[in-house]
VEXDREN-2710 file (C-alpha; in Angstrom, 1 decimal):
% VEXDREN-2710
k/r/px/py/pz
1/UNK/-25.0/-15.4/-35.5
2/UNK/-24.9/-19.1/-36.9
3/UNK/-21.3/-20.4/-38.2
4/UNK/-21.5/-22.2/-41.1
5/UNK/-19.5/-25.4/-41.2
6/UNK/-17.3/-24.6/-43.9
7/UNK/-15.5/-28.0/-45.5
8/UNK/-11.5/-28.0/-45.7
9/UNK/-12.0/-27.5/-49.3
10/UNK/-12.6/-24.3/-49.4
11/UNK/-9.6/-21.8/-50.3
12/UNK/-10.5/-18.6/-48.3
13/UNK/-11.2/-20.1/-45.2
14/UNK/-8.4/-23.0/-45.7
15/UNK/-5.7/-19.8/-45.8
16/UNK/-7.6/-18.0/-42.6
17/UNK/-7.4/-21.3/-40.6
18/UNK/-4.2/-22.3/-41.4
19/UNK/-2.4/-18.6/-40.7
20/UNK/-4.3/-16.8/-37.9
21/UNK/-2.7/-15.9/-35.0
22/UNK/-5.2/-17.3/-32.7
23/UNK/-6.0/-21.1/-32.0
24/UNK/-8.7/-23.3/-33.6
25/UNK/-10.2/-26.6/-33.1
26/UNK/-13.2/-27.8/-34.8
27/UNK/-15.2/-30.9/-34.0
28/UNK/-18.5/-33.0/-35.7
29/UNK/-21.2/-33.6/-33.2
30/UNK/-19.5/-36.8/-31.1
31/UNK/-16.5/-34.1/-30.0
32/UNK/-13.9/-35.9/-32.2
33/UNK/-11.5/-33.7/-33.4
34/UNK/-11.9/-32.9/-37.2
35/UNK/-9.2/-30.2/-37.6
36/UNK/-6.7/-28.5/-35.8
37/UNK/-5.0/-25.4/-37.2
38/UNK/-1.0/-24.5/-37.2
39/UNK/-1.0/-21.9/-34.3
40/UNK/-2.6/-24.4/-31.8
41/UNK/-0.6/-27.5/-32.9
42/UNK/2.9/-25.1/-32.5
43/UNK/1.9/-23.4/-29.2
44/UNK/0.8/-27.2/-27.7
45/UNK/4.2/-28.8/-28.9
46/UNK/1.9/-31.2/-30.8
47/UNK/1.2/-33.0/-34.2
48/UNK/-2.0/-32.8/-36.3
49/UNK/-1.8/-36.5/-36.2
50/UNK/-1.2/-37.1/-32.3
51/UNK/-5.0/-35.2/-32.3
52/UNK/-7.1/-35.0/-35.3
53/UNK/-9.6/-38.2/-35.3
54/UNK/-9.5/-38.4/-31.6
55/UNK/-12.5/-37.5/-28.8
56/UNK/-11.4/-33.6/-27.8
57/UNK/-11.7/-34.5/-24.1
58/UNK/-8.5/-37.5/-25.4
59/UNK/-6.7/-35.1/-27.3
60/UNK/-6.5/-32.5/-24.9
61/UNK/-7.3/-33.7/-21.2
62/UNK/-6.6/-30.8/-19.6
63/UNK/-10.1/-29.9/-21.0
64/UNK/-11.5/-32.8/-18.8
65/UNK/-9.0/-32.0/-15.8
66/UNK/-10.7/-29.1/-15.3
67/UNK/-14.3/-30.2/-15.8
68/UNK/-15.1/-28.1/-18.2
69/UNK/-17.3/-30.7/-20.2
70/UNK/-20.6/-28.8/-19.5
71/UNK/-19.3/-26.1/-21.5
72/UNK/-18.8/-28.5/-24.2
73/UNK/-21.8/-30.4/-24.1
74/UNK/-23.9/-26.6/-23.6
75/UNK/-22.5/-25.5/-27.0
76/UNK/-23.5/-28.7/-28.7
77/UNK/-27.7/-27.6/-27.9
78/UNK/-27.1/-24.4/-29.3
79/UNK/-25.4/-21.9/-26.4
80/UNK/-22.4/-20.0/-27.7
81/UNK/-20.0/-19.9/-24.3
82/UNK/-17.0/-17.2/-23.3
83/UNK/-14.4/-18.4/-21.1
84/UNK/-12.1/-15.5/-19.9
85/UNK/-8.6/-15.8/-18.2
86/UNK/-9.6/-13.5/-15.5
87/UNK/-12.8/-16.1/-14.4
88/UNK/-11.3/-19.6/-15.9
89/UNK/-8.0/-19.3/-16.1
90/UNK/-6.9/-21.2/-19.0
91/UNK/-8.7/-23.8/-21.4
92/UNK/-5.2/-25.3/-22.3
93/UNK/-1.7/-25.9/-20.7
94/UNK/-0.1/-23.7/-23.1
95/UNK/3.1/-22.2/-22.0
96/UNK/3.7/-18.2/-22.4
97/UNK/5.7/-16.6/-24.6
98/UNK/5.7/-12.8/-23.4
99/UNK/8.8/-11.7/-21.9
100/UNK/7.1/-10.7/-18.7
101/UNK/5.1/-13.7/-17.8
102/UNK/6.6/-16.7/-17.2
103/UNK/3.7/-19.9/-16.4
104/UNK/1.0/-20.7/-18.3
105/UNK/-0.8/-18.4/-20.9
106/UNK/-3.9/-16.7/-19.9
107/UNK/-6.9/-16.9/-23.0
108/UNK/-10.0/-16.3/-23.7
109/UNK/-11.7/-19.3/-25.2
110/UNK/-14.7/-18.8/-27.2
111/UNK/-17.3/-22.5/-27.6
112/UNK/-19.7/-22.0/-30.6
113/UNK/-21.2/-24.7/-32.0
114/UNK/-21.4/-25.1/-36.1
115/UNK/-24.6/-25.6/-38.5
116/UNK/-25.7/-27.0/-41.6
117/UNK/-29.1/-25.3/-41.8
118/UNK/-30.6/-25.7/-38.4
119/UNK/-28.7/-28.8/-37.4
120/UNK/-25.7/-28.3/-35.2
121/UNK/-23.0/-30.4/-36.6
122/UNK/-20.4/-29.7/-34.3
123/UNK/-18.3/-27.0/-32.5
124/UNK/-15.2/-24.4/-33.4
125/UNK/-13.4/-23.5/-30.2
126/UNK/-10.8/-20.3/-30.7
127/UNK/-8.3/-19.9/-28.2
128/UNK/-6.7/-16.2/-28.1
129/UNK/-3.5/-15.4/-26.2
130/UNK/-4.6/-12.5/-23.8
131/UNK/-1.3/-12.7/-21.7
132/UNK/0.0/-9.2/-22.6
133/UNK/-3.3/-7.6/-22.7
134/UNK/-3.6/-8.5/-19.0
135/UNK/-0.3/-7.7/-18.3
136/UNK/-0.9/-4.0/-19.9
137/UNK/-4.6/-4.1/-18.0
138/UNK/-2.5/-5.1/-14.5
139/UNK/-0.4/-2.0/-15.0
140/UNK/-2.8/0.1/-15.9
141/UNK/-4.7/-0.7/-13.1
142/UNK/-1.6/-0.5/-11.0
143/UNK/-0.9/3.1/-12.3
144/UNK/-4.7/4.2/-12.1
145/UNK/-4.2/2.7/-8.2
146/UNK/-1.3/4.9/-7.5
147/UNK/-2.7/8.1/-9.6
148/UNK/-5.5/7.5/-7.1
149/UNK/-3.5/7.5/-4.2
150/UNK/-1.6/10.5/-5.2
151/UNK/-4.8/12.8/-5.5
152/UNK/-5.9/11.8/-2.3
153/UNK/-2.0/12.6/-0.9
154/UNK/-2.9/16.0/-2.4
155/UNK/-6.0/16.6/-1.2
156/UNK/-5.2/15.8/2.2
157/UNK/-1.7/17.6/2.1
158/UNK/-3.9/20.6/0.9
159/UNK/-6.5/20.3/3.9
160/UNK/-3.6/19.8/6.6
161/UNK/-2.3/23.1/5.1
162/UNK/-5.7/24.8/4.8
163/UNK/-6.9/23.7/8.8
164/UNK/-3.8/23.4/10.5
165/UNK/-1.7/27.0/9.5
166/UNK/-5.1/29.0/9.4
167/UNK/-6.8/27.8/12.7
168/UNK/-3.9/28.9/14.6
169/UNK/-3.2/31.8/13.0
170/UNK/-6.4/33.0/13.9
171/UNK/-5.9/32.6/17.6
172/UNK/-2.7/34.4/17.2
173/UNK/-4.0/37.2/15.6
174/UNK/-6.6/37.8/18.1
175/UNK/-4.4/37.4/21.2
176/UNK/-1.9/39.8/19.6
177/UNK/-4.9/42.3/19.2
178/UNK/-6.1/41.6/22.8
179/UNK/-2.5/42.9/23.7
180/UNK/-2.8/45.5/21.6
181/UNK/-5.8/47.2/22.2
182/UNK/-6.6/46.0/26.1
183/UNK/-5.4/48.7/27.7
184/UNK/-7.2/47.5/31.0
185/UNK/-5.4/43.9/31.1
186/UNK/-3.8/43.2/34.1
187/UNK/-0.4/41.6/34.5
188/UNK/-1.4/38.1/35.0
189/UNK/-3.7/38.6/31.8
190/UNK/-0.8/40.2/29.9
191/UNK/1.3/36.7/30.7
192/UNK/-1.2/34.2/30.6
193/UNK/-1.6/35.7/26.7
194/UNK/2.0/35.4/26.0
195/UNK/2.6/32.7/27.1
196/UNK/-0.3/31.2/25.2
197/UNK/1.2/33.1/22.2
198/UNK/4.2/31.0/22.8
199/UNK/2.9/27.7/23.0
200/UNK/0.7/28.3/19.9
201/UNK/4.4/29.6/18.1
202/UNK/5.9/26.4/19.1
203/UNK/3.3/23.9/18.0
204/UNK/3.4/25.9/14.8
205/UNK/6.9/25.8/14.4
206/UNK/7.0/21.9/15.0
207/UNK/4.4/21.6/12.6
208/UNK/6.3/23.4/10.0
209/UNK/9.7/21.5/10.5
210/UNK/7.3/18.3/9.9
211/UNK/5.8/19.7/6.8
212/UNK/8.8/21.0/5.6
213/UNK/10.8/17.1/5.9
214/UNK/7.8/15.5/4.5
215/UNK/7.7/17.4/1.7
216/UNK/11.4/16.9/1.6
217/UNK/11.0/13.4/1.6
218/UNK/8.3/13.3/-1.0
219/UNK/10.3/14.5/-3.6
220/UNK/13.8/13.3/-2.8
221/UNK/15.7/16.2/-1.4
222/UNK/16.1/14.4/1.8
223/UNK/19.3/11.8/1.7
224/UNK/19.3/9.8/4.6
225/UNK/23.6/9.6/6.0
226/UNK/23.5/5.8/7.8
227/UNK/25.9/5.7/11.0
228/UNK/26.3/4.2/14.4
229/UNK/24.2/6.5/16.6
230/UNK/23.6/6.9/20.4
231/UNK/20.4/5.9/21.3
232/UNK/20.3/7.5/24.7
233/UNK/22.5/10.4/23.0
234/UNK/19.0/11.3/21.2
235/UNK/16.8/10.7/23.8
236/UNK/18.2/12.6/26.4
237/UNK/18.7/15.5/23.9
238/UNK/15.0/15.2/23.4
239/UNK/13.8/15.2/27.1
240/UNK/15.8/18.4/27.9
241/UNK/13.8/20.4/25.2
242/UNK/10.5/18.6/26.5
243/UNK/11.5/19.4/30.0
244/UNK/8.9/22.5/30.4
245/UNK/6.0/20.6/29.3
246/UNK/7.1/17.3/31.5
247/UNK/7.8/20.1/34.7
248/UNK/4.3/21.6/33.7
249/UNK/2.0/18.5/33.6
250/UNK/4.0/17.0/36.1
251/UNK/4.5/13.9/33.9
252/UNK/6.7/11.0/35.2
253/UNK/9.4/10.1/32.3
254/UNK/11.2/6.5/32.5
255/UNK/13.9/6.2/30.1
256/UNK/15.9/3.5/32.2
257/UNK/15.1/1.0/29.1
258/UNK/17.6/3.1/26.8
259/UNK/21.6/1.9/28.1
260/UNK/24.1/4.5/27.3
261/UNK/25.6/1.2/25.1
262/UNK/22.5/1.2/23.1
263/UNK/23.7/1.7/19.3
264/UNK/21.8/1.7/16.5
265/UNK/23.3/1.6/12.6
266/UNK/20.4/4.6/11.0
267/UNK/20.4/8.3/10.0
268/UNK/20.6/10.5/13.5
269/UNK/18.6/13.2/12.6
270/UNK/15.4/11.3/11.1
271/UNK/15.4/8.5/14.0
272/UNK/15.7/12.0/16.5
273/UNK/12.5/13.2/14.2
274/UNK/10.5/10.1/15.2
275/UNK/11.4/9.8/18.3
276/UNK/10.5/13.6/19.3
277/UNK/7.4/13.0/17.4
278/UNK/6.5/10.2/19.2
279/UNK/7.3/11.1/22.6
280/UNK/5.8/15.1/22.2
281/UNK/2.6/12.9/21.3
282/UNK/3.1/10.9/24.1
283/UNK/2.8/13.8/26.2
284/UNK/0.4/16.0/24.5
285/UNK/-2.0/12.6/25.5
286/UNK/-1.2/11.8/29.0
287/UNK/-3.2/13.8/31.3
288/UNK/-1.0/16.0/34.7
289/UNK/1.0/13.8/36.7
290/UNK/0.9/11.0/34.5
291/UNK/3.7/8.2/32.7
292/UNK/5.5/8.0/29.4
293/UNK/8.3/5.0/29.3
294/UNK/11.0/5.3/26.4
295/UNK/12.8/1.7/26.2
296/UNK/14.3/-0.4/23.2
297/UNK/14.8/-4.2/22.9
298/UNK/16.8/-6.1/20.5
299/UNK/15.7/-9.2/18.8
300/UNK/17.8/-11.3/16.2
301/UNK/18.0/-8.5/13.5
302/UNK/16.2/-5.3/14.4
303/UNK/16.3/-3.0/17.3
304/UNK/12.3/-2.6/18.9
305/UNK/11.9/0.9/20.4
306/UNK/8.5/1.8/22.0
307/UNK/7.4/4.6/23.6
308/UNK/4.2/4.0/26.0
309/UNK/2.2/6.7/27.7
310/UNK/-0.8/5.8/30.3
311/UNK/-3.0/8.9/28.4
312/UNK/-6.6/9.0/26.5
313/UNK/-5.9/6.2/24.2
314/UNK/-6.6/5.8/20.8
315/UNK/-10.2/4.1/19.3
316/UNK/-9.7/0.7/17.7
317/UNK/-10.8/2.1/14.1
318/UNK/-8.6/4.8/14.3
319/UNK/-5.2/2.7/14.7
320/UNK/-5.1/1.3/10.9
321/UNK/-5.0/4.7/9.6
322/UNK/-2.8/6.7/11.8
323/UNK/0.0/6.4/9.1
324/UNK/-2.2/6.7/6.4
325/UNK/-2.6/10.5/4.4
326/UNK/-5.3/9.1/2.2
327/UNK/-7.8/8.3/5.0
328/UNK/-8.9/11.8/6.9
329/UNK/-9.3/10.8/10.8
330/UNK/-10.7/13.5/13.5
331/UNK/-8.0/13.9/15.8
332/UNK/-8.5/13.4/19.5
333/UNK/-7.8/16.5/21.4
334/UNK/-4.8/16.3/24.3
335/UNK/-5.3/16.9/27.7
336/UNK/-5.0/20.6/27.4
337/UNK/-7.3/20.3/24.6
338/UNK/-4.2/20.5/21.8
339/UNK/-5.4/19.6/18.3
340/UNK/-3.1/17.8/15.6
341/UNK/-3.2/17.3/12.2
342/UNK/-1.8/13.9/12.1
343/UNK/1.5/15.4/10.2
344/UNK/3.8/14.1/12.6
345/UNK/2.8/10.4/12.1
346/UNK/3.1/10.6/8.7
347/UNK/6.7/12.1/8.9
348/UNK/7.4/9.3/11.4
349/UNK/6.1/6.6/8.9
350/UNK/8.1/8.3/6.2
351/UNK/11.0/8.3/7.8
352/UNK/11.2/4.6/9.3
353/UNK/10.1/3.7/5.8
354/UNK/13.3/5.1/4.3
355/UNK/15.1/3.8/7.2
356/UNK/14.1/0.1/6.1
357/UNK/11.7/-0.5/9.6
358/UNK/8.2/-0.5/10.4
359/UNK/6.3/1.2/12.5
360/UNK/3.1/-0.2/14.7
361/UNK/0.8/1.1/17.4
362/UNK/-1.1/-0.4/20.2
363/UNK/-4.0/1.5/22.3
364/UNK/-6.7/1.0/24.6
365/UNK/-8.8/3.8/24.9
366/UNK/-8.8/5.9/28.3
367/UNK/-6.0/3.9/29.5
368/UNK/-3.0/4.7/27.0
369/UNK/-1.0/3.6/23.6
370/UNK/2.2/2.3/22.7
371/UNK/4.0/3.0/19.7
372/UNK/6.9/0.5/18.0
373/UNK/9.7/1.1/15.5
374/UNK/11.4/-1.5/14.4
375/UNK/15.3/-0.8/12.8
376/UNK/16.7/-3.2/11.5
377/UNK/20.7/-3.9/13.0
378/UNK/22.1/-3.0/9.6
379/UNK/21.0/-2.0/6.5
380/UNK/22.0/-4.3/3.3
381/UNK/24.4/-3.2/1.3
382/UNK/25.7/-0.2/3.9
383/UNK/28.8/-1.2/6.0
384/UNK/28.3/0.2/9.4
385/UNK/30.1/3.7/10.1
386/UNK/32.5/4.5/13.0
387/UNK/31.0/7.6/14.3
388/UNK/28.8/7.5/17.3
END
């Protein structure tokens, strides 16, 4: 559609130039300015005078700054131009008034040239302040991003459930038939079922107390109680319950690193959760007569405690979404074939999360990972307890 160049004169546009809430500049065919309306001349701090009569690329030269000429000199053989915020930016150094933004307004600048008949005659730029709508277009994104990441948190909380209750359910069920109905099983057959039965019970129950704190977790029922704990307090605690799986796979356990003076300012019983998840994995991956090493460092504000086993590894792919419940990973199996469903990592990220640390992993595969929390010495705001 072909804009009519319109004179000053005229009443109905004179009243929609001089009150819209939008910017305009018009120009004849040399880009000098002709007319400039109110908005613009409030919003640039200037006065019709300083620019009306002067070359466009004089009057405002952030216009030439930014080499944006082309645009100009396009609309003046007959191509009507869009500039958007989101690909230019800004045509003009105008200053934002949203509450929100502070900088520079964002706009969307539309160049179309003006006719008298089928001569162009000059141009009409409107400038339109598009700072909230991108604001409101950020946040919605933001909130479409996170609804997102929710329904995947579902979906894969839903498939742990679904795999990792009914798979071993199933082998429960038929070994408890097997004991039930064999009535030729010998003795060593009788306890070589139970005590599979067992171990099945107790990686169920583990993965139950994980589910149960992660959900916990999820929707604020767990409240963290900051103290001065024991390091070796916890890890020593954990090692005597491992101590049939370490005895059975004849696994060599170094926890020299860990000082009986090691303190660290945290919540006990979610630092004992990562740790026992982190060392159980340790073993469930490091095949008979193998090496896990439990030590901690300090550096200038956070304790560094790793726990390294010499097991199957981890593939380089897999490490950037070990902590992740949006990305679905096959787990590898452990030594005695074990499989996991990955919920213990995420309770471990959880929880060093809320504890204000991160949480890394290191791996070469076939020859063994190492896993890192990092806690910081004291958490801002909390004064340090007396307990330990």
């Amino acid at each position: 559609m072909r804009i009519k160049n319109y004179t000053t004169s005229d009443s109905l546009y004179k009243w929609i130039f001089e009150y819209a809430d939008f910017g305009i500049i018009i120009t004849d065919h040399e880009l000098t300015v002709t007319d400039v309306n109110r908005w613009l001349l409030e919003q640039a701090g200037k006065e019709k005078d300083s620019v009306q009569g002067k070359h466009l690329l004089e009057a405002f030269t952030e216009i030439k700054e930014r080499k944006l000429e082309h645009y100009l000199y396009n609309a003046l053989h007959g191509a009507s131009t869009i500039l958007t915020a989101r690909f230019h930016g800004y045509l003009l150094k105008l200053r934002s008034e949203h509450d929100e933004q502070a900088g520079i307004m964002k706009q969307t600048v539309r160049i179309t040239p003006l006719y008298d008949d089928d001569l162009i005659t000059g141009l009409i730029i409107h400038i339109e302040d598009v700072t909230e709508r991108l604001i409101r277009e950020e946040q919605m994104q933001k909130q479409n991003e996170e609804l997102h990441k929710l329904n995947s948190t579902k979906d894969r909380f839903f498939r742990i459930i679904a795999h990792d209750l009914r798979s071993p359910f199933t082998a429960l069920l038929g070994f408890s038939e097997i004991l039930l109905n064999d009535e030729n099983m010998t003795e060593k057959q009788r306890r070589d079922i139970i005590k599979m039965l067992h171990d099945s019970i107790g990686d169920n129950y583990v993965f139950l107390e994980n589910l149960l704190k992660w959900s916990q977790l999820q929707t604020g029922h767990f409240e963290l109680q900051f103290t001065n704990v024991r390091l070796k307090e916890i890890t020593d605690h954990i090692i005597s319950i491992a101590t049939p799986l370490i005895r059975s796979k004849e696994i060599e356990v170094d926890v020299s690193g860990i000082t009986p003076d090691t303190i660290i300012y945290t919540d006990k019983q979610a630092i004992t959760s990562v740790i026992y998840n982190l060392f159980f994995n340790a073993l469930k991956f490091t095949p008979a007569g193998g090496r896990v090493d439990i030590r901690s460092v300090e550096d200038e504000d956070a304790t560094i405690i790793f726990v390294r086993d010499n097991g199957v590894g981890i593939k380089e792919e897999k490490l950037d979404k070990l902590f992740r419940i949006d990305e679905k990973t096959v787990s590898t199996p452990g030594t005695n074939k074990e499989r996991g469903s990955g919920m213990g990592l995420l309770l471990v990220k959880e929880f060093v999360d809320k504890l204000g640390g991160e949480i890394w992993a290191e791996s070469i595969e076939g020859a063994g990972s190492t896993f890192y929390i990092s806690i910081p010495l004291q958490v801002t705001g909390e004064k340090p307890g007396e307990q330990v």
